[in-house]
C-alpha positions as CSV (number, residue, x, y, z in Angstrom):
1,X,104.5,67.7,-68.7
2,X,104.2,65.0,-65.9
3,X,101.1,66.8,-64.5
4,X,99.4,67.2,-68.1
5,X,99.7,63.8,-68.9
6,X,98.2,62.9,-65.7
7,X,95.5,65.4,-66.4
8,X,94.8,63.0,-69.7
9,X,95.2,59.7,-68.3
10,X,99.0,59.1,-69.8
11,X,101.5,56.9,-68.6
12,X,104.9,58.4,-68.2
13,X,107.7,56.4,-69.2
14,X,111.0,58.6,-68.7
15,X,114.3,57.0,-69.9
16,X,118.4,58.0,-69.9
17,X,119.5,60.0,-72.6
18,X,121.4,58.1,-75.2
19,X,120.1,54.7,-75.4
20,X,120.3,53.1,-78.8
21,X,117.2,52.5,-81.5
22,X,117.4,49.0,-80.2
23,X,117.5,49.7,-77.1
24,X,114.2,51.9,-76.8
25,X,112.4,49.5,-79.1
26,X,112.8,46.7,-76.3
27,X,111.9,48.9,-74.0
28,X,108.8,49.7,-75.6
29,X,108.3,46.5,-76.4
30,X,108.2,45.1,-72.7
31,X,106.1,47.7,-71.6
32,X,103.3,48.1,-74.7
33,X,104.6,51.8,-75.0
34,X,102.4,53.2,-77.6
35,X,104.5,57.0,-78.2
36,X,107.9,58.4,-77.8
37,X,108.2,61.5,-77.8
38,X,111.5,63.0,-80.5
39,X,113.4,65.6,-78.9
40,X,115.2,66.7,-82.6
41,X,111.7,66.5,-84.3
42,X,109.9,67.6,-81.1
43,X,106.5,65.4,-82.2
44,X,105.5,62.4,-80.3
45,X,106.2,58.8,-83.0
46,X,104.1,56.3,-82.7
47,X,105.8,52.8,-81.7
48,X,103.3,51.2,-83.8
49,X,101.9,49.4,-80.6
50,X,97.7,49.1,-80.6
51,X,96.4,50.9,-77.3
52,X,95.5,48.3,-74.7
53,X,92.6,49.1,-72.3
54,X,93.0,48.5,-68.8
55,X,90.8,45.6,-67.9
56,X,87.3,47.3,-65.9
57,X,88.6,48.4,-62.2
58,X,91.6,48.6,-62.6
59,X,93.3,51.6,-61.8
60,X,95.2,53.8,-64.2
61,X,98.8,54.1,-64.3
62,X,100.5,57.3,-64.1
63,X,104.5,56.7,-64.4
64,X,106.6,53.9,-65.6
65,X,110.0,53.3,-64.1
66,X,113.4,51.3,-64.8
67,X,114.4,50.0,-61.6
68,X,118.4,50.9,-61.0
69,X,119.5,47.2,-61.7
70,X,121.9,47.4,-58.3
71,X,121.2,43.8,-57.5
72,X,120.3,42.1,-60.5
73,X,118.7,42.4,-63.9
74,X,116.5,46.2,-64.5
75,X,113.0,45.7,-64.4
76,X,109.8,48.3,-65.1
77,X,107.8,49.3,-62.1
78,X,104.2,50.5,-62.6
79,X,102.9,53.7,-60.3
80,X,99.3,54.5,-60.3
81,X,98.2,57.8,-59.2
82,X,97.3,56.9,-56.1
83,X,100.8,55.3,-55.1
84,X,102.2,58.6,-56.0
85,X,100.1,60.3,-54.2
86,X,99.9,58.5,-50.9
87,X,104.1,58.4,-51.4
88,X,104.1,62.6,-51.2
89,X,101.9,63.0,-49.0
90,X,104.0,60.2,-46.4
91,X,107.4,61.6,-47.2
92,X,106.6,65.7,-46.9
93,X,105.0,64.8,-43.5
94,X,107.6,63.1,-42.3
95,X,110.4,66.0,-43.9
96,X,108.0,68.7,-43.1
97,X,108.0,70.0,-47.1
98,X,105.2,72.9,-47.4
99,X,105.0,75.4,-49.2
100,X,107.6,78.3,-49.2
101,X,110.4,75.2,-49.1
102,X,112.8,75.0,-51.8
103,X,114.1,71.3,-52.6
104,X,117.1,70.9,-55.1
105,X,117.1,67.9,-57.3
106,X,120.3,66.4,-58.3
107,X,119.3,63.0,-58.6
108,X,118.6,61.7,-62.8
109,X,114.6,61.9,-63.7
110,X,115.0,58.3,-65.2
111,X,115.2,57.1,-61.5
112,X,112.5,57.2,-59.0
113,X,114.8,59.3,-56.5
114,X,114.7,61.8,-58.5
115,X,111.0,62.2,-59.8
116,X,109.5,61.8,-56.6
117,X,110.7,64.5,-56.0
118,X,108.6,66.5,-58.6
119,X,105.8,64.8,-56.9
120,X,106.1,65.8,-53.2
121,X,107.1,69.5,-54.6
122,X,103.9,69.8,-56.7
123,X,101.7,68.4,-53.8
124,X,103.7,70.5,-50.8
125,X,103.3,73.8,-53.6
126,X,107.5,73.6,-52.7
127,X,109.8,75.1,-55.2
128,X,111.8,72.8,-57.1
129,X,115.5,73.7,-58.5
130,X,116.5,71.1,-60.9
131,X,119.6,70.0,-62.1
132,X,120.5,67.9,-64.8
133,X,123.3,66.0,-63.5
134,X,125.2,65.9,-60.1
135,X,128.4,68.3,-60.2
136,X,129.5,68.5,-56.2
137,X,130.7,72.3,-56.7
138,X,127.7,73.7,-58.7
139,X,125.3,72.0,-56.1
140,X,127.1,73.5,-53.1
141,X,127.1,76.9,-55.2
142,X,122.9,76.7,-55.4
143,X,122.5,75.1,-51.9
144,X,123.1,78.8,-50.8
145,X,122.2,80.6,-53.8
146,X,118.7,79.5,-53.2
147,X,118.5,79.1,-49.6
148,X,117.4,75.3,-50.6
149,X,115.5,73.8,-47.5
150,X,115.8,69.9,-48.8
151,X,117.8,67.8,-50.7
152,X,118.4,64.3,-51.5
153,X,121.7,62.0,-52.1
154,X,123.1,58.9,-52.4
155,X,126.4,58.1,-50.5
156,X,129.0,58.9,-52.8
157,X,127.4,62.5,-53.5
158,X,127.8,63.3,-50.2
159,X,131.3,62.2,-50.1
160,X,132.1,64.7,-52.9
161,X,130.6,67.6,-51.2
162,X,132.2,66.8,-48.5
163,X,135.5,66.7,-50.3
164,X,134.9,70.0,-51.9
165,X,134.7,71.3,-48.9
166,X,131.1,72.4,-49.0
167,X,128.7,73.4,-45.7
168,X,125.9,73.5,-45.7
169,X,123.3,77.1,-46.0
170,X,121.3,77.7,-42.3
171,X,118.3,77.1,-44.7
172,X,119.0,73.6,-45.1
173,X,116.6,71.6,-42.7
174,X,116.7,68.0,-44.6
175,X,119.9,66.2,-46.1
176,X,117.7,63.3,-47.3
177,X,120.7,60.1,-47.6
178,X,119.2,56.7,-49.7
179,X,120.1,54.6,-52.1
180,X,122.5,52.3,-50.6
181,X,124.0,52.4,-46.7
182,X,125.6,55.0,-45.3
183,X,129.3,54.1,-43.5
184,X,129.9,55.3,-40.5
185,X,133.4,57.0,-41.2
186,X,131.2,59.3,-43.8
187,X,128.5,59.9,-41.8
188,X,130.5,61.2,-38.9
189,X,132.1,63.3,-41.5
190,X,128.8,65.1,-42.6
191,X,127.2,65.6,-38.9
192,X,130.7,66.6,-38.0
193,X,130.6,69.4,-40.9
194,X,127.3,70.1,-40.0
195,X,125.1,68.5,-42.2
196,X,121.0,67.6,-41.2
197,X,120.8,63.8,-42.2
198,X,117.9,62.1,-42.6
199,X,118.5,58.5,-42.9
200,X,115.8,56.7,-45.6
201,X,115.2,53.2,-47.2
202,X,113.2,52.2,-49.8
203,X,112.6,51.3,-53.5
204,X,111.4,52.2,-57.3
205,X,108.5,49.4,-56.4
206,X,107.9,51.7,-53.5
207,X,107.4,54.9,-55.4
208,X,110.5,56.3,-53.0
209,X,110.5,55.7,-49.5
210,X,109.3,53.5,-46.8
211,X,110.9,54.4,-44.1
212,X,112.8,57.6,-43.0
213,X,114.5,59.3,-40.2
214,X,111.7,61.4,-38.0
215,X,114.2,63.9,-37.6
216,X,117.9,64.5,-38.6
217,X,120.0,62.1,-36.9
218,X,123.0,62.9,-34.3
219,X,124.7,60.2,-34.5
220,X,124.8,57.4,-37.0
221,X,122.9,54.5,-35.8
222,X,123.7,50.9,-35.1
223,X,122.2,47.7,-36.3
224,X,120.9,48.8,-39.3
225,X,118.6,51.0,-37.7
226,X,116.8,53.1,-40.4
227,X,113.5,54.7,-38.5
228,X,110.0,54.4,-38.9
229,X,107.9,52.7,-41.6
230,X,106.0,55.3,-43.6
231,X,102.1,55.9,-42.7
232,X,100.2,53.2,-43.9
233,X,102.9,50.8,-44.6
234,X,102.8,47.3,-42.8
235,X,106.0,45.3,-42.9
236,X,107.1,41.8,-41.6
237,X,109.6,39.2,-42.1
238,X,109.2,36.1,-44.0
239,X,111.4,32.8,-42.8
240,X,112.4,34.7,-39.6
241,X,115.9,33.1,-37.5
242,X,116.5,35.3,-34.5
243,X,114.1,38.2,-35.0
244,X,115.6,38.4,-38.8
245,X,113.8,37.5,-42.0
246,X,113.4,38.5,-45.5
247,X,111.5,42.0,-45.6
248,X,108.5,42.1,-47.3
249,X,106.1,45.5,-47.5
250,X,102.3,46.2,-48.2
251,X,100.4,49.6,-48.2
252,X,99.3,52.2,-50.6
253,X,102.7,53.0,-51.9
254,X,103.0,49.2,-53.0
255,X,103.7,49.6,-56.7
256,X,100.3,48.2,-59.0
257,X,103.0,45.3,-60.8
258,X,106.2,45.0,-62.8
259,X,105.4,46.2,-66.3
260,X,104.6,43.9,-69.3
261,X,102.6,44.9,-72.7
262,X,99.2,43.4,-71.9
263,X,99.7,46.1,-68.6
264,X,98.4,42.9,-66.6
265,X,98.5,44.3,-63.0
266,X,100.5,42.4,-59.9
267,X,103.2,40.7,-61.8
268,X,106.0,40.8,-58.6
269,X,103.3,40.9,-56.3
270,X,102.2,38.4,-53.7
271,X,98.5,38.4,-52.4
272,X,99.3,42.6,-52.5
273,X,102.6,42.2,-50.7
274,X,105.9,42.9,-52.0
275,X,108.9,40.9,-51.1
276,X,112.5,42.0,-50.8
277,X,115.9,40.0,-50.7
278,X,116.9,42.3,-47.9
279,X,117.1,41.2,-44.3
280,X,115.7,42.8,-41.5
281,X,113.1,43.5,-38.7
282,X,110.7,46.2,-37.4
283,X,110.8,46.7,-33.6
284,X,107.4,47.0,-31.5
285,X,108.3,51.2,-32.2
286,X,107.6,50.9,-35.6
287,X,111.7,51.5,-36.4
288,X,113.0,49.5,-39.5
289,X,116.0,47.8,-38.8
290,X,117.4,46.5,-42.4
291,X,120.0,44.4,-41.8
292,X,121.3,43.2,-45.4
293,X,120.7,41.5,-48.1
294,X,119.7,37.4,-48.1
295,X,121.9,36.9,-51.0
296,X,124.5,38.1,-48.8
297,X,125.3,36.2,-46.5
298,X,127.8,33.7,-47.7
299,X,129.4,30.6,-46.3
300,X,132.7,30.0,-45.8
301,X,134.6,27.8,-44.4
302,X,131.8,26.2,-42.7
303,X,130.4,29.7,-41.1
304,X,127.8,32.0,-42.1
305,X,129.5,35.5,-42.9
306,X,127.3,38.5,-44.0
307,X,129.4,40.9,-46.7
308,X,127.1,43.3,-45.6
309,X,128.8,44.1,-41.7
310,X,132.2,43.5,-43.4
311,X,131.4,46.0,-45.4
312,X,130.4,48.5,-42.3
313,X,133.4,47.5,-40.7
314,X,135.7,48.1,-43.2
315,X,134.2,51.8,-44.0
316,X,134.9,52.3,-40.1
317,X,139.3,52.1,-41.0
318,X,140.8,55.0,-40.4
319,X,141.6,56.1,-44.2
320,X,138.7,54.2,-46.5
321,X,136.1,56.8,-47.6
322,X,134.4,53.9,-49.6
323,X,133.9,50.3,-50.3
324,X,132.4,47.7,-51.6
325,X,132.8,44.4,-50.5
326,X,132.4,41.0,-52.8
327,X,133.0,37.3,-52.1
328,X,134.1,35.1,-55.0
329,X,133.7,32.0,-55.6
330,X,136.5,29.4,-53.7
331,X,137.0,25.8,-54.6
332,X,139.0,25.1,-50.9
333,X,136.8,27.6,-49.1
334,X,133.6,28.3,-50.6
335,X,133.9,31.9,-51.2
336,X,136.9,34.2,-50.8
337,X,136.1,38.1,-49.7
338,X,137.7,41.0,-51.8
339,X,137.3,44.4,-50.6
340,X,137.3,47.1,-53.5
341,X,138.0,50.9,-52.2
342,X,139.3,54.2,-52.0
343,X,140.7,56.5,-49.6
344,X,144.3,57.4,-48.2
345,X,145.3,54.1,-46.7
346,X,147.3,51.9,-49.0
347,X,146.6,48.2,-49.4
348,X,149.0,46.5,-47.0
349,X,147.6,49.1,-44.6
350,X,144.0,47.8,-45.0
351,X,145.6,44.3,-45.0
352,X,147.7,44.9,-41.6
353,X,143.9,46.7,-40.1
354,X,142.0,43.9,-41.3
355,X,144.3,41.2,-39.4
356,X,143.7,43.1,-36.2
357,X,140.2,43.4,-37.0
358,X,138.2,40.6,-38.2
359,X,139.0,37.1,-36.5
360,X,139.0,34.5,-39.3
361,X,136.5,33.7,-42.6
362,X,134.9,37.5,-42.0
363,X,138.2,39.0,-43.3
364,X,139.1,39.5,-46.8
365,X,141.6,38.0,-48.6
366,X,142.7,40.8,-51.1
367,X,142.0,44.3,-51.7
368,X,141.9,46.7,-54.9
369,X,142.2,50.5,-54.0
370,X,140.7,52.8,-56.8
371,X,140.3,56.5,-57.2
372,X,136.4,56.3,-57.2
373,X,134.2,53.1,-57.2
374,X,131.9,52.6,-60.5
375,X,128.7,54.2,-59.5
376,X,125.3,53.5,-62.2
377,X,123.2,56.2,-63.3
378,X,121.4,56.5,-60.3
379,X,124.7,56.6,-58.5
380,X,124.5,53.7,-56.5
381,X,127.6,51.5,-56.2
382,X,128.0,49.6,-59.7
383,X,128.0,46.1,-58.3
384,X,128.8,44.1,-61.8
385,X,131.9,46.3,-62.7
386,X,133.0,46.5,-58.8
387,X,132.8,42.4,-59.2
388,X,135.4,42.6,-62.0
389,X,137.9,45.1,-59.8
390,X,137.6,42.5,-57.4
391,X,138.8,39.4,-59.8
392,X,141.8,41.5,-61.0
393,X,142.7,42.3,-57.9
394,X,143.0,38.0,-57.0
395,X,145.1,38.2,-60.1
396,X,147.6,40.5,-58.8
């Protein structure tokens, strides 16, 4: 279906399953959607939303995508053929997908993680086993069942294969692992067990990636070391302290705008450059080093802490397969840290570790344990319901 509509000039727009009347109607609304498509009546319904024709030279779009909403409100990224394109042909030279490989797609369709992946499999002639949802034993089952070559997670997928005890097949080359930052304690778990990991950073307003892992890594990395930018993607840091600055990107892959319905092209664009909230710096090598997120680095008492090493730190304790880390608000100290996560070790355990650990404001203050931290559809961490573990647990 994605490559017929291409073939006719169509914009995909692929949403989650179950959204209200409402819901799609805003949706369509924000974006000038002219058709949805009825899976009971199986016809295409018109929105009631004139065709709008893209202004002369402009390029055409080809896919329409909800960004996950993991740090802030979801927006609508707009792909043109060409960003797709380039995007496949960057990411299977870099993984080495050609034809005769088998990639298995566990990540939701509504996300760009997971329809890139369509995109790189049509282009590399790849085979492409698709499931509809993540379910850790059935993957590990068709890992081996069809001597899968590539496949891509987020962090707490991993984790779950991992804890159902799953290896990986000989055939497996690429363990592809985005989405959010891998911890140290769970990485040395997979390479331990055996698993190829190919470190990755990037974005919906990316089309995927832009930057991966040459080749699967042996140990995990420090400093926020990711690997090399993508062909064709320039990067530098804007307001730079120390080598560090905001992260901003530019290059064929560079979405065409945010979506609105006059499909006005560069909306969240910046003379063609696309600027991040997340801190980093490329090295003279070409490596990405991503470093966290400016919104995250919070003051307290007087010094600059960034949530995002606490956060590395704390997935290091002996005991914590996960976390999340979030500073509230303090009227005394500015902000006050509260780590949410799971694992074996009990809270005054992680309290006791912590005091040996971190020196003074860089500690937290209180800790929630769960059985699994909120994850959204495109299973990143769920920062807006982790933030509400994290005000309980002051309350306790």
């Amino acid at each position: 279906m994605a490559r017929a509509l291409a073939r006719l000039g169509a914009a995909l727009f692929p949403y989650r399953a179950g959204l209200s009347g409402g819901a799609l109607s805003a949706l369509a609304a924000a974006t000038g959607t002219e058709w949805r498509w009825c899976a009971v009546s199986e016809k295409l319904i018109s929105t009631g939303r004139r065709p709008v024709p893209p202004p002369p030279g402009d390029p055409p779009l080809a896919l329409l995508v909800r960004t996950s909403g993991s740090s802030g409100a979801p927006k609508v990224v707009m792909l043109t053929p060409s960003n797709l394109a380039a995007s496949a042909a960057s990411v299977n030279g870099r993984v080495g997908l050609g034809a005769g490989d088998v990639w298995l797609c566990c990540l939701r369709l509504s996300h760009i993680g997971g329809l890139a992946i369509l995109y790189r499999c049509a282009l590399a002639g790849a085979t492409l086993v698709l499931h509809e949802r993540f379910d850790a034993a059935v993957v590990a089952d068709d890992l081996r069942r069809h001597s899968v070559t590539h496949v891509s997670l987020v962090p707490p997928m991993l984790d779950r294969l991992l804890a159902e005890g799953a290896s990986p097949p000989p055939t497996l080359r690429v363990v592809l692992v985005g989405g959010q930052a891998l911890g140290p304690a769970l990485a040395e778990r997979a390479l331990a067990a055996g698993w190829p990991l190919f470190l990755t950073y990037g974005m919906t307003e990316a089309a995927s990636q832009l930057a991966t892992s040459p080749q699967a890594i042996e140990r995990i990395p420090r400093g926020g070391v990711v690997g090399p930018l993508l062909p064709g993607v320039q990067a530098e840091g804007v307001g730079v302290v120390d080598g560090v600055g905001r992260l901003r990107f530019r290059g064929p892959i560079v979405m065409a705008g945010y979506a609105n319905p006059q499909r006005i092209l560069g909306q969240g664009l910046v003379n063609g450059w696309l600027e991040t909230d997340d801190l980093g710096r490329v090295g003279e090598d070409g490596v990405l080093k991503v470093i966290g997120r400016h919104d995250d680095v919070l003051v307290i008492g007087g010094s600059n802490v960034s949530v995002a090493r606490v956060e590395a730190l704390l997935g290091a304790a002996p005991g914590v397969s996960d976390v999340a880390v979030v500073g509230l608000e303090d009227p005394i100290w500015g902000h006050r840290l509260v780590a949410v996560y799971c694992g074996a070790l009990d809270e005054s355990s992680l309290r006791g570790w912590c005091e040996q650990t971190f020196s003074g404001a860089d500690r937290p203050r209180a800790f929630r344990r769960v059985p699994e931290l909120p994850l959204l559809d495109s299973g990143k961490h769920d920062r807006g319901a982790i933030h509400v573990l994290a005000q309980a647990a002051l309350l306790t």
